[in-house]
Backbone atoms as SQL, in Angstrom:
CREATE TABLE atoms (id INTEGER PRIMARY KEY, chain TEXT, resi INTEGER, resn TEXT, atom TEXT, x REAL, y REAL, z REAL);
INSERT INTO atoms VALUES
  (1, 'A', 1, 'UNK', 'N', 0.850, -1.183, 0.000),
  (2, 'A', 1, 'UNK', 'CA', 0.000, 0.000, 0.000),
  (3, 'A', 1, 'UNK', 'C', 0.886, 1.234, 0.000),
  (4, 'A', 2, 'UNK', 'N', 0.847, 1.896, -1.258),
  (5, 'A', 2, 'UNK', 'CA', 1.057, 3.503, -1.149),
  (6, 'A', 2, 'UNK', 'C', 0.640, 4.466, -0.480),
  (7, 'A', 3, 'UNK', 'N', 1.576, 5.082, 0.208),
  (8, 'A', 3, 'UNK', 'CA', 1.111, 6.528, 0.590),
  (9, 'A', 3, 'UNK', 'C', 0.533, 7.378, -0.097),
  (10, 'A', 4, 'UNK', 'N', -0.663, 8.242, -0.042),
  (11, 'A', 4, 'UNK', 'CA', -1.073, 9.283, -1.033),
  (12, 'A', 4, 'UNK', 'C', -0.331, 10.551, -0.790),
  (13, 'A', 5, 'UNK', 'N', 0.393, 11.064, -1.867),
  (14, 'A', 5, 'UNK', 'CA', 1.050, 12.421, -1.788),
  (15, 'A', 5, 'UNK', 'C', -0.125, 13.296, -0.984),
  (16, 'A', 6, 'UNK', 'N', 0.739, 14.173, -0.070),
  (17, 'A', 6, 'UNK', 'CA', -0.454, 15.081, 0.070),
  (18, 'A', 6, 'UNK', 'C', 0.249, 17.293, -0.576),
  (19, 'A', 7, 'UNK', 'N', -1.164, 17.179, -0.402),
  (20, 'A', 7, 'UNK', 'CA', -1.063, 18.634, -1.208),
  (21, 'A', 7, 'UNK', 'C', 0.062, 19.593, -0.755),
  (22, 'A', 8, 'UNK', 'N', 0.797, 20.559, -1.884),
  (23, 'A', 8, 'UNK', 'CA', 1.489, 20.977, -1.463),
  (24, 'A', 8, 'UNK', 'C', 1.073, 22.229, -0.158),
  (25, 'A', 9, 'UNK', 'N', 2.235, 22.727, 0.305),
  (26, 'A', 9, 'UNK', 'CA', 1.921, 23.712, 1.349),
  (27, 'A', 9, 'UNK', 'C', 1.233, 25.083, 1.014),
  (28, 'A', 10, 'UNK', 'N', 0.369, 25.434, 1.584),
  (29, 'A', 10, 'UNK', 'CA', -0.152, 26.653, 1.518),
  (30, 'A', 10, 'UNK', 'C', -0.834, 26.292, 0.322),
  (31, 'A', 11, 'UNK', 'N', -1.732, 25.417, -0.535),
  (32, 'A', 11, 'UNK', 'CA', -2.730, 25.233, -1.152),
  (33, 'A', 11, 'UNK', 'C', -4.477, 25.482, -0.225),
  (34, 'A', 12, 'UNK', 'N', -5.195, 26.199, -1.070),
  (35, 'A', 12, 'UNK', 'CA', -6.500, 26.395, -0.368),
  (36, 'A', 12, 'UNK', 'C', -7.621, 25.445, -0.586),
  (37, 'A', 13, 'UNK', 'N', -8.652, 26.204, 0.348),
  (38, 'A', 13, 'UNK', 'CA', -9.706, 24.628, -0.327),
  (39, 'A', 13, 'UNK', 'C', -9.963, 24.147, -1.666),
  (40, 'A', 14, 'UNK', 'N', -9.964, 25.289, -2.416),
  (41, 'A', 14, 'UNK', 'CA', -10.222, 24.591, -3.865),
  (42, 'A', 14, 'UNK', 'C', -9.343, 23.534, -4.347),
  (43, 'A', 15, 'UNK', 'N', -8.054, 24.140, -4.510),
  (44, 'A', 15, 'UNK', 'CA', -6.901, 23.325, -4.673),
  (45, 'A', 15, 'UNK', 'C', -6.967, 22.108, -3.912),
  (46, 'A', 16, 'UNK', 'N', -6.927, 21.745, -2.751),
  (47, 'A', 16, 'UNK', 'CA', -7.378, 20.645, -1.999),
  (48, 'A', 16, 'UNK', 'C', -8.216, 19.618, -2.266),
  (49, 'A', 17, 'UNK', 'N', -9.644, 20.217, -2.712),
  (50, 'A', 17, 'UNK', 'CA', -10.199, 19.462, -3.397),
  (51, 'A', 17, 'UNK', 'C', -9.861, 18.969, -4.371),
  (52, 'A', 18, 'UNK', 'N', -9.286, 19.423, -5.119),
  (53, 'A', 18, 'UNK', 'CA', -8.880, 19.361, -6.694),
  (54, 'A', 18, 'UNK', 'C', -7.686, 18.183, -6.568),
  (55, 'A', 19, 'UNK', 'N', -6.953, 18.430, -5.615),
  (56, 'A', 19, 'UNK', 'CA', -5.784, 17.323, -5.185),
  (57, 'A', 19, 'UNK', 'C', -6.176, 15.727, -4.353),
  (58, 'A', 20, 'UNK', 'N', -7.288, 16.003, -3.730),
  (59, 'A', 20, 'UNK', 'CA', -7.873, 14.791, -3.253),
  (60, 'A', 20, 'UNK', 'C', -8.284, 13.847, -4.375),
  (61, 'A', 21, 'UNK', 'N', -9.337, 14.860, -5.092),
  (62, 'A', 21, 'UNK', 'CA', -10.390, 13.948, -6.253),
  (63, 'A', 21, 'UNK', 'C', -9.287, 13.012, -6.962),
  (64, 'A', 22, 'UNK', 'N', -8.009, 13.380, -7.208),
  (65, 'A', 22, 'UNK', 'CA', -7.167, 13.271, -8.336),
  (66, 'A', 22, 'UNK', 'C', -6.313, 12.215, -7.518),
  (67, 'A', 23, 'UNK', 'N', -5.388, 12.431, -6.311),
  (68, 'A', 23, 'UNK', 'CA', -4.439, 11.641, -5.809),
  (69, 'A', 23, 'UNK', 'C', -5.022, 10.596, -5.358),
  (70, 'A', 24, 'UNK', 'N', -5.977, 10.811, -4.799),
  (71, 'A', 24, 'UNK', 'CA', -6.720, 9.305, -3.739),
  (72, 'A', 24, 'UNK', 'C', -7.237, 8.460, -5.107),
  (73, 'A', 25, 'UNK', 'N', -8.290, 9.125, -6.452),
  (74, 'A', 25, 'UNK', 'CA', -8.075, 8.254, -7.763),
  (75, 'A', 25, 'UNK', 'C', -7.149, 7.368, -8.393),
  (76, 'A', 26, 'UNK', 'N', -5.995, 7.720, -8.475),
  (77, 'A', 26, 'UNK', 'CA', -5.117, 7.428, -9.370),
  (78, 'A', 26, 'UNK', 'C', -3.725, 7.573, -8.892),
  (79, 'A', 27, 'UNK', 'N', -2.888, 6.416, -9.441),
  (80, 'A', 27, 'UNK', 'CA', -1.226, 6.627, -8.890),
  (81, 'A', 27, 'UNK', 'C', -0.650, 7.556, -10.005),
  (82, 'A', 28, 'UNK', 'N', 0.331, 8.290, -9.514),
  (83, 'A', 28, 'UNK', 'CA', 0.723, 9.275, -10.445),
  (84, 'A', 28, 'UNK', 'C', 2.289, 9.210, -10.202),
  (85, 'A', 29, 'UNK', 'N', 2.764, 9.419, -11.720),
  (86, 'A', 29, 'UNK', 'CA', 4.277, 9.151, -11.607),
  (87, 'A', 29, 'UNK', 'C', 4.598, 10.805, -11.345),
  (88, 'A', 30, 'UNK', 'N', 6.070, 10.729, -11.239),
  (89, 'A', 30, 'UNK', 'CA', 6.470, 12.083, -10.439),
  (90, 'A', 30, 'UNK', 'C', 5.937, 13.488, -11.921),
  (91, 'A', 31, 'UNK', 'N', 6.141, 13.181, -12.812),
  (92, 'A', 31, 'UNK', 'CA', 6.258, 14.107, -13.809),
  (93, 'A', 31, 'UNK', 'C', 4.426, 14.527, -13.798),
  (94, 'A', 32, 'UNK', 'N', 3.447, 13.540, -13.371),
  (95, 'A', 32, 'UNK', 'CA', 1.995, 13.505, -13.543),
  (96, 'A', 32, 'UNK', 'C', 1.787, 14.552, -12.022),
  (97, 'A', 33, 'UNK', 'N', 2.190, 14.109, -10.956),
  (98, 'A', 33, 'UNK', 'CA', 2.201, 14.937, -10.120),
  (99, 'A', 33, 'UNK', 'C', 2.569, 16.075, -10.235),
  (100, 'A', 34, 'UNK', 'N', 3.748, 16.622, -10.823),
  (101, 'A', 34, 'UNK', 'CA', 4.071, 17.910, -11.316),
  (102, 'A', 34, 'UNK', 'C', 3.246, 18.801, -11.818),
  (103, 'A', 35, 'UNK', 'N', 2.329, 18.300, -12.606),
  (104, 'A', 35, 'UNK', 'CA', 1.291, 18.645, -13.761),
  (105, 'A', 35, 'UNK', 'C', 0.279, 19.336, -12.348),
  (106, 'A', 36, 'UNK', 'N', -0.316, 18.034, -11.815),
  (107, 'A', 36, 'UNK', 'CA', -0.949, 18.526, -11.042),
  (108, 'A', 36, 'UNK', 'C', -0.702, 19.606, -9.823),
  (109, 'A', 37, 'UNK', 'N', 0.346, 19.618, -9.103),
  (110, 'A', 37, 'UNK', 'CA', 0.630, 20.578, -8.578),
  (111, 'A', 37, 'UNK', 'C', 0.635, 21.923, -8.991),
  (112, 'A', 38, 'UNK', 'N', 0.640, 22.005, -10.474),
  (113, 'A', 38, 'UNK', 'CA', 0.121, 23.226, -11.006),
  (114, 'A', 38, 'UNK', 'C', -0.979, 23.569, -11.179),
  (115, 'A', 39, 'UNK', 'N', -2.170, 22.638, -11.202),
  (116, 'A', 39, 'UNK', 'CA', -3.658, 22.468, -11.734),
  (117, 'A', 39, 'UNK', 'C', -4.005, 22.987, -10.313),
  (118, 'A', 40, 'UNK', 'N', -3.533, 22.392, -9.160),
  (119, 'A', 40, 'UNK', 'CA', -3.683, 22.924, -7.596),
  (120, 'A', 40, 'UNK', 'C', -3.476, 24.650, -7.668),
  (121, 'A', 41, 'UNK', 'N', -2.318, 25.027, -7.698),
  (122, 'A', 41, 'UNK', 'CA', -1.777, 26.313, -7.700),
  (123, 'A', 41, 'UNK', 'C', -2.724, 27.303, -8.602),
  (124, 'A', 42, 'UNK', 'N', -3.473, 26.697, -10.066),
  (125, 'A', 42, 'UNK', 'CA', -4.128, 27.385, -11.028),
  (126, 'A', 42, 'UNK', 'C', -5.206, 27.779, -10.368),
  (127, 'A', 43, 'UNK', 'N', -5.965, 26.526, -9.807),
  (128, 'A', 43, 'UNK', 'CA', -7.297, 26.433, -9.239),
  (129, 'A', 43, 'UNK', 'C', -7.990, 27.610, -8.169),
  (130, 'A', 44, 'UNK', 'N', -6.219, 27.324, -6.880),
  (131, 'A', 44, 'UNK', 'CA', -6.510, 28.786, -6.004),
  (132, 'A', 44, 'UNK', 'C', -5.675, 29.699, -6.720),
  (133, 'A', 45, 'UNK', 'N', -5.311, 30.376, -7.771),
  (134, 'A', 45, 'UNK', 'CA', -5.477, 31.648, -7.968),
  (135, 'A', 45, 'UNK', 'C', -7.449, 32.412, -9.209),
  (136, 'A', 46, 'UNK', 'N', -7.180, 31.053, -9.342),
  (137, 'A', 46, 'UNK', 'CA', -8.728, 31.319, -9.548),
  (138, 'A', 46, 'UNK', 'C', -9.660, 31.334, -8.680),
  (139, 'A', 47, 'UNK', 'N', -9.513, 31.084, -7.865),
  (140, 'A', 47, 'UNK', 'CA', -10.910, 31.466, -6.505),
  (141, 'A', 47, 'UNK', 'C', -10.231, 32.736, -6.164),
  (142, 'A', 48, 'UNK', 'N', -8.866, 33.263, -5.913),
  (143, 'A', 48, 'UNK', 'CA', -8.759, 34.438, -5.338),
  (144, 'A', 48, 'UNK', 'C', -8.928, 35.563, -6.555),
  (145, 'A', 49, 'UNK', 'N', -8.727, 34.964, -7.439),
  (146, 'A', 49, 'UNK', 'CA', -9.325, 36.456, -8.898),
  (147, 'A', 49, 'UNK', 'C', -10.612, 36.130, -8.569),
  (148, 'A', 50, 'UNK', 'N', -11.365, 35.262, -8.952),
  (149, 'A', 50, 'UNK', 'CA', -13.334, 35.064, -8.399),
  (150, 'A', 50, 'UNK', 'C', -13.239, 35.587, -6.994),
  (151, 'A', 51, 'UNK', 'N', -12.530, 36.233, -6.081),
  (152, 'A', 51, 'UNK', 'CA', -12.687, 36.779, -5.028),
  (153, 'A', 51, 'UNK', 'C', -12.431, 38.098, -5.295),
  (154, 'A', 52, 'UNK', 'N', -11.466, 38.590, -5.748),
  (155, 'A', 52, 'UNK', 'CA', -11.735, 39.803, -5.858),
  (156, 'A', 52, 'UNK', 'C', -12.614, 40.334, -6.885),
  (157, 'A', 53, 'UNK', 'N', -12.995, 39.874, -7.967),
  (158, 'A', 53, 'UNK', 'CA', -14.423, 40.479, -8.764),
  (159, 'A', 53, 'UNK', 'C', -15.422, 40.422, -7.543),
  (160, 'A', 54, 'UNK', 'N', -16.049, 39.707, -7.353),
  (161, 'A', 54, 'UNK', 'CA', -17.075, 39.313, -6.236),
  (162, 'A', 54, 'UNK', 'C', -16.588, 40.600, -5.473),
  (163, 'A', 55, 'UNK', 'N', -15.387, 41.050, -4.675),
  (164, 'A', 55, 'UNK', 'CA', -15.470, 42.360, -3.622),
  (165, 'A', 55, 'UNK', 'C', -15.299, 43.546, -4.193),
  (166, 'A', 56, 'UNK', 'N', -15.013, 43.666, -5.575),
  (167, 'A', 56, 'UNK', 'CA', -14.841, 44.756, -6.346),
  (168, 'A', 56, 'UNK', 'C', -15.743, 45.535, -7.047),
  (169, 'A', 57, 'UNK', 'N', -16.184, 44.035, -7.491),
  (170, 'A', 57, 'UNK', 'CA', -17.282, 44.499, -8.725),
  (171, 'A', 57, 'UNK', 'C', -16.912, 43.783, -10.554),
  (172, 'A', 58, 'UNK', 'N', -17.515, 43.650, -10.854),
  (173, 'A', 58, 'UNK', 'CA', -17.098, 42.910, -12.558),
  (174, 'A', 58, 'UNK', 'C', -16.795, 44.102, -12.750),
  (175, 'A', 59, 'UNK', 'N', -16.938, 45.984, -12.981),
  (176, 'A', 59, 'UNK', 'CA', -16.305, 46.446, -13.909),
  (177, 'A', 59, 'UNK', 'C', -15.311, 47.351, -12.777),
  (178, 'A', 60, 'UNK', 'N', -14.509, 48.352, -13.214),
  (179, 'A', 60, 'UNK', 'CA', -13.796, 49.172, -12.382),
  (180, 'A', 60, 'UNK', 'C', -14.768, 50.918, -12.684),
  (181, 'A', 61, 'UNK', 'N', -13.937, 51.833, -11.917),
  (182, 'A', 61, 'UNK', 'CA', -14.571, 52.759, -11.634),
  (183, 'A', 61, 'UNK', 'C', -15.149, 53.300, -12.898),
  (184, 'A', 62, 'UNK', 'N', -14.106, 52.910, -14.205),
  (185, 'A', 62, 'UNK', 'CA', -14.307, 53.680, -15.613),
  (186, 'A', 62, 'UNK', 'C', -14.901, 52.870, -15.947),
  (187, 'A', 63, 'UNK', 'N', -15.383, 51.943, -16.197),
  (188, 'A', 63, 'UNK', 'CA', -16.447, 51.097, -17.110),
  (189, 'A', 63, 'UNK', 'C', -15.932, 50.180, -17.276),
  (190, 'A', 64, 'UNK', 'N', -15.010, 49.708, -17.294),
  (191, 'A', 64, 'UNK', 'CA', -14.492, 48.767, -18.083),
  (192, 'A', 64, 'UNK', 'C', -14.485, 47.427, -17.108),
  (193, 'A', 65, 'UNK', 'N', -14.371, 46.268, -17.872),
  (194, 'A', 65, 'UNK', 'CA', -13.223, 44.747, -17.387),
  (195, 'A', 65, 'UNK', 'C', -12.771, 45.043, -16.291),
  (196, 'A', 66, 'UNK', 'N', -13.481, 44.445, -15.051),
  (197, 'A', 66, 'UNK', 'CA', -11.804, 44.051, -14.058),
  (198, 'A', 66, 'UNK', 'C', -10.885, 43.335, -14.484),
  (199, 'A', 67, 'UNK', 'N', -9.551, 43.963, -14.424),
  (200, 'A', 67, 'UNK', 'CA', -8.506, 43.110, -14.792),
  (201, 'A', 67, 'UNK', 'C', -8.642, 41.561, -14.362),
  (202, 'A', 68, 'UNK', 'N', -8.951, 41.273, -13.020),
  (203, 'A', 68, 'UNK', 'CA', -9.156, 40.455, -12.883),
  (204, 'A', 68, 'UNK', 'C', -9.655, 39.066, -13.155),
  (205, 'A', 69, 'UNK', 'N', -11.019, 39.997, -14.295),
  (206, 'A', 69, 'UNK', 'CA', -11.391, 39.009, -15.223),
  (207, 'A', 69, 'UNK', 'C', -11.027, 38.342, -16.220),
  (208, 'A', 70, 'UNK', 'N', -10.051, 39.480, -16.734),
  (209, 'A', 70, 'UNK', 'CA', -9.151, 39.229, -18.068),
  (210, 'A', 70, 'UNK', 'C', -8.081, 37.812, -17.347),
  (211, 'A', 71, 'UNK', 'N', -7.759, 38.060, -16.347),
  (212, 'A', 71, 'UNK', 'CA', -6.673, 36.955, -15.876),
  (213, 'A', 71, 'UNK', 'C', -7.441, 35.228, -15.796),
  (214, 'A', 72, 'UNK', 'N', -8.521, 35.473, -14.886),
  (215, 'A', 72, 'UNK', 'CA', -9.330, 34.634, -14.571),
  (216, 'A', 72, 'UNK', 'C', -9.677, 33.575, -15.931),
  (217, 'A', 73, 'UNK', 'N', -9.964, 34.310, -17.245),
  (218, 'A', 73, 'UNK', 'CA', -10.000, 33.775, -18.476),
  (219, 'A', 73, 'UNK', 'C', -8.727, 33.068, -19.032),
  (220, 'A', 74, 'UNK', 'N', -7.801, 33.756, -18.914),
  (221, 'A', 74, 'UNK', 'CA', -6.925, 33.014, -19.053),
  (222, 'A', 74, 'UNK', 'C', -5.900, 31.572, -18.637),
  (223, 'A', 75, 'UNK', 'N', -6.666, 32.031, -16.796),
  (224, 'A', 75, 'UNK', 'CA', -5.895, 30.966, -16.016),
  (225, 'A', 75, 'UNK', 'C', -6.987, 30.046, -16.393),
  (226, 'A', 76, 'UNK', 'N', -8.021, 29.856, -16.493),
  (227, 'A', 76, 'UNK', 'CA', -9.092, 28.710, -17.254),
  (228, 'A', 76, 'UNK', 'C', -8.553, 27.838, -18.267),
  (229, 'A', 77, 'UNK', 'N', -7.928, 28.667, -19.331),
  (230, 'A', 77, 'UNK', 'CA', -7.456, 28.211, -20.049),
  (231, 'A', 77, 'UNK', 'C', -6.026, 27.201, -20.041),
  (232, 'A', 78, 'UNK', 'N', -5.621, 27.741, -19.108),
  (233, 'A', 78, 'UNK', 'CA', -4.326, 26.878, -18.715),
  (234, 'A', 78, 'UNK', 'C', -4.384, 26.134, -17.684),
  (235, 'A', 79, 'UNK', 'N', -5.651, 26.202, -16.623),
  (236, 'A', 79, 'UNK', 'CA', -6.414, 24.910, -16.359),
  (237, 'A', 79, 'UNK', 'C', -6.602, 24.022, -16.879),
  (238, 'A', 80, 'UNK', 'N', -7.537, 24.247, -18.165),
  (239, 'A', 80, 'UNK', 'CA', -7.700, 23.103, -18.988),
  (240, 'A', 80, 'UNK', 'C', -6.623, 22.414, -19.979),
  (241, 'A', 81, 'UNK', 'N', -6.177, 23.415, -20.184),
  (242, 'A', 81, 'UNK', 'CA', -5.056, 22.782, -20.783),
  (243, 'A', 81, 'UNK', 'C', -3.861, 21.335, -19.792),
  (244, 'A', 82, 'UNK', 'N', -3.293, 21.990, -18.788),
  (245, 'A', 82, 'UNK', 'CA', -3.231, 21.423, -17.722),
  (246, 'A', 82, 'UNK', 'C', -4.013, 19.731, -17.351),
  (247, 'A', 83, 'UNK', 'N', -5.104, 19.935, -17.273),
  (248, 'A', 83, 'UNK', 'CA', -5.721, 18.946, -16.844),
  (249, 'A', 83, 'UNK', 'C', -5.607, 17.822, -17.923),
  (250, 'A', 84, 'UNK', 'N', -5.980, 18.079, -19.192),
  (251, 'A', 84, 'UNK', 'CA', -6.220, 17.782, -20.358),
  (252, 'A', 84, 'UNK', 'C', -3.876, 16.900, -20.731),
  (253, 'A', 85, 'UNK', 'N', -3.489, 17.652, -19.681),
  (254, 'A', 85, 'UNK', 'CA', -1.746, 17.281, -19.763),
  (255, 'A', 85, 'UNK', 'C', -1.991, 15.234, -18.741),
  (256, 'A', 86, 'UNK', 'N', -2.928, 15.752, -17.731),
  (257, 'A', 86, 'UNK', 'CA', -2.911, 14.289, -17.019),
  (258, 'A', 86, 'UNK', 'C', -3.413, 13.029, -17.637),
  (259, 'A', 87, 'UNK', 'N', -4.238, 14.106, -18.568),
  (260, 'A', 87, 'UNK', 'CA', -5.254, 12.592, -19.311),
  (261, 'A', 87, 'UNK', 'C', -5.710, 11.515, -18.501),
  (262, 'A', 88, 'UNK', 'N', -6.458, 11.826, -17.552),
  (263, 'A', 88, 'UNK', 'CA', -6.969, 11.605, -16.682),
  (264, 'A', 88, 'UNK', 'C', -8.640, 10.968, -17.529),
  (265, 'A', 89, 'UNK', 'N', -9.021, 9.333, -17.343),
  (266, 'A', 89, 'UNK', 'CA', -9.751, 9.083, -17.664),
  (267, 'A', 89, 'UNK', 'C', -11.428, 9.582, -17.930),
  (268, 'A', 90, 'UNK', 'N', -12.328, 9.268, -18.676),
  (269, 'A', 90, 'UNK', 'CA', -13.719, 9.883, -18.708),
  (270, 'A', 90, 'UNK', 'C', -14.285, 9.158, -17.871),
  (271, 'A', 91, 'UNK', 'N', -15.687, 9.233, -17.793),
  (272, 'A', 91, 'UNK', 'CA', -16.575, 8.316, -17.303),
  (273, 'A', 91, 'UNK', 'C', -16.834, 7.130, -18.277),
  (274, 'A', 92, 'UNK', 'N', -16.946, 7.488, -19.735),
  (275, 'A', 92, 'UNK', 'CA', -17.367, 6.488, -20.623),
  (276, 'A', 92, 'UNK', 'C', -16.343, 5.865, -20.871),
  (277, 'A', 93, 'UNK', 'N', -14.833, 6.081, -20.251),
  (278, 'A', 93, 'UNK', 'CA', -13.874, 5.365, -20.183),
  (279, 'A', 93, 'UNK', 'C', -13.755, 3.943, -19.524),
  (280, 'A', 94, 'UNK', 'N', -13.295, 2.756, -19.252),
  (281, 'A', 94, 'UNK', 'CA', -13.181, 1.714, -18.871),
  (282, 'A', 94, 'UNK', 'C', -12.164, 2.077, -17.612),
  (283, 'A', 95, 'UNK', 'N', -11.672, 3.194, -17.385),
  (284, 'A', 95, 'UNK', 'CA', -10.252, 2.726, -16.307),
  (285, 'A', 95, 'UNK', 'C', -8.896, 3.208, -16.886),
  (286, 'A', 96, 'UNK', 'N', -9.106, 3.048, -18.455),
  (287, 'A', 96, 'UNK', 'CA', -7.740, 3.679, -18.988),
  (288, 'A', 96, 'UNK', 'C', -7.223, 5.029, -19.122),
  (289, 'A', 97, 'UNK', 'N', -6.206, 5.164, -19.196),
  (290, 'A', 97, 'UNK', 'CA', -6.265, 6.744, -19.639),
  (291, 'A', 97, 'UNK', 'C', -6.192, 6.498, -21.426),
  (292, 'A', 98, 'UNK', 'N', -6.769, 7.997, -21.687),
  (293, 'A', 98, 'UNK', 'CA', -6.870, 8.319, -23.268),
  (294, 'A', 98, 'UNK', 'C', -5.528, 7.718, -23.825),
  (295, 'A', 99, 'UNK', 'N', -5.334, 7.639, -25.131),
  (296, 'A', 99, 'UNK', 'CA', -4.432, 7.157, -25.973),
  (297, 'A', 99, 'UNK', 'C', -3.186, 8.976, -25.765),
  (298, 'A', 100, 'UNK', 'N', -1.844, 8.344, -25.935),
  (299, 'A', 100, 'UNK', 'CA', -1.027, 9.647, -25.815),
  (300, 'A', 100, 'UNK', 'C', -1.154, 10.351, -27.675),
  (301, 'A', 101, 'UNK', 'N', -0.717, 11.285, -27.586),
  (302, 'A', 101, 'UNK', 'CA', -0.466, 11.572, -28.557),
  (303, 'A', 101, 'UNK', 'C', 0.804, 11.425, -29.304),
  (304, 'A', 102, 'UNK', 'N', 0.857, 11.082, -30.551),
  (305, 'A', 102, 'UNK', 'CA', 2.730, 11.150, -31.482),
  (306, 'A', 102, 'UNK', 'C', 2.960, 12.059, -31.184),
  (307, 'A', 103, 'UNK', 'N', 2.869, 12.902, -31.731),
  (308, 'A', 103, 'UNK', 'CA', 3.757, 14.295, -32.062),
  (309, 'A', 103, 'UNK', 'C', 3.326, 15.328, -30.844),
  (310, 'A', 104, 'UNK', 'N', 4.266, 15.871, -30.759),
  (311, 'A', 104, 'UNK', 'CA', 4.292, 16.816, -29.444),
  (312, 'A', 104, 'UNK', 'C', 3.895, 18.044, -29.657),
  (313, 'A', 105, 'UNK', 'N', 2.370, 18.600, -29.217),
  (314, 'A', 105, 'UNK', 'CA', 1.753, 19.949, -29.913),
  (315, 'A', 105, 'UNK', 'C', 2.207, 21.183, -28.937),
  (316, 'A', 106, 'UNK', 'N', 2.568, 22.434, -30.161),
  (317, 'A', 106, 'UNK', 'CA', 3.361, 23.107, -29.597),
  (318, 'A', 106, 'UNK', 'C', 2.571, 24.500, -28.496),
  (319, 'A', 107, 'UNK', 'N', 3.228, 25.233, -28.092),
  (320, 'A', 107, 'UNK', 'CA', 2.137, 26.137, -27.262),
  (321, 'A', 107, 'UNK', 'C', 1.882, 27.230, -27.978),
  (322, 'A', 108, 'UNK', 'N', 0.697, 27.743, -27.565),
  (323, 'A', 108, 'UNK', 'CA', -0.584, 28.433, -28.317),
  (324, 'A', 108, 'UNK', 'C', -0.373, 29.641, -27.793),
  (325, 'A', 109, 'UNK', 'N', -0.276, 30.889, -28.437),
  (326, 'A', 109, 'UNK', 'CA', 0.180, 32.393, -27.715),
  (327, 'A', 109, 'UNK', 'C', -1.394, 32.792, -28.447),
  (328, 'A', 110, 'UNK', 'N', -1.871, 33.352, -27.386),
  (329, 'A', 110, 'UNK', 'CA', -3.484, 33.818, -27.609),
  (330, 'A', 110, 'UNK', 'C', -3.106, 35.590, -27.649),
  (331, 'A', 111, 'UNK', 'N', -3.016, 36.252, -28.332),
  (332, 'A', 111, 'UNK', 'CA', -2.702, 37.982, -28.718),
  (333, 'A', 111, 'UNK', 'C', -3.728, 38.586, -28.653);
């Protein structure tokens, strides 16, 4: 019987959760854990940007975007991306993880 890694330090509840669902699931080699320790780290800076819209307000004094939001969109994106790195099985899956990919796809600069 394995020990389950536990979450790194100073991760919040979200992250926590996010590290339970995943470690107590599945054994993870060190490089898969890596992945996730970032998906942790992504997760709570997204509850603390969804915290400050929520005490701020969605726009700022001039009308516009909280910055915040602009970030929040982005760290989503590299959430999913992220997650989508563990290949972490479906439901309509049997147990396996997805097939890897050949070729190694390169990173995406969104302008």
């Amino acid at each position: 019987m394995t020990t389950k890694p536990k979450p790194p330090p100073g991760t919040g509840a979200g992250g926590r959760r996010l590290w339970r669902s995943v470690a107590d699931a599945y054994e993870l080699d060190e490089h898969e854990r890596a992945v996730l320790v970032e998906c942790v780290r992504t997760v709570d800076l997204l509850d603390a940007l969804d915290a400050a819209i929520r005490r701020d307000g969605p726009l700022t004094d001039a009308g516009r975007a909280h910055p915040a939001a602009a970030e929040a969109r982005q760290q989503r994106i590299v959430l999913a991306r992220l997650l989508a790195a563990l290949r972490l099985p479906t439901d309509d899956e049997t147990g396996t993880r997805p097939q890897r990919r050949v070729g190694v796809r390169g990173v995406r600069v969104i302008q």
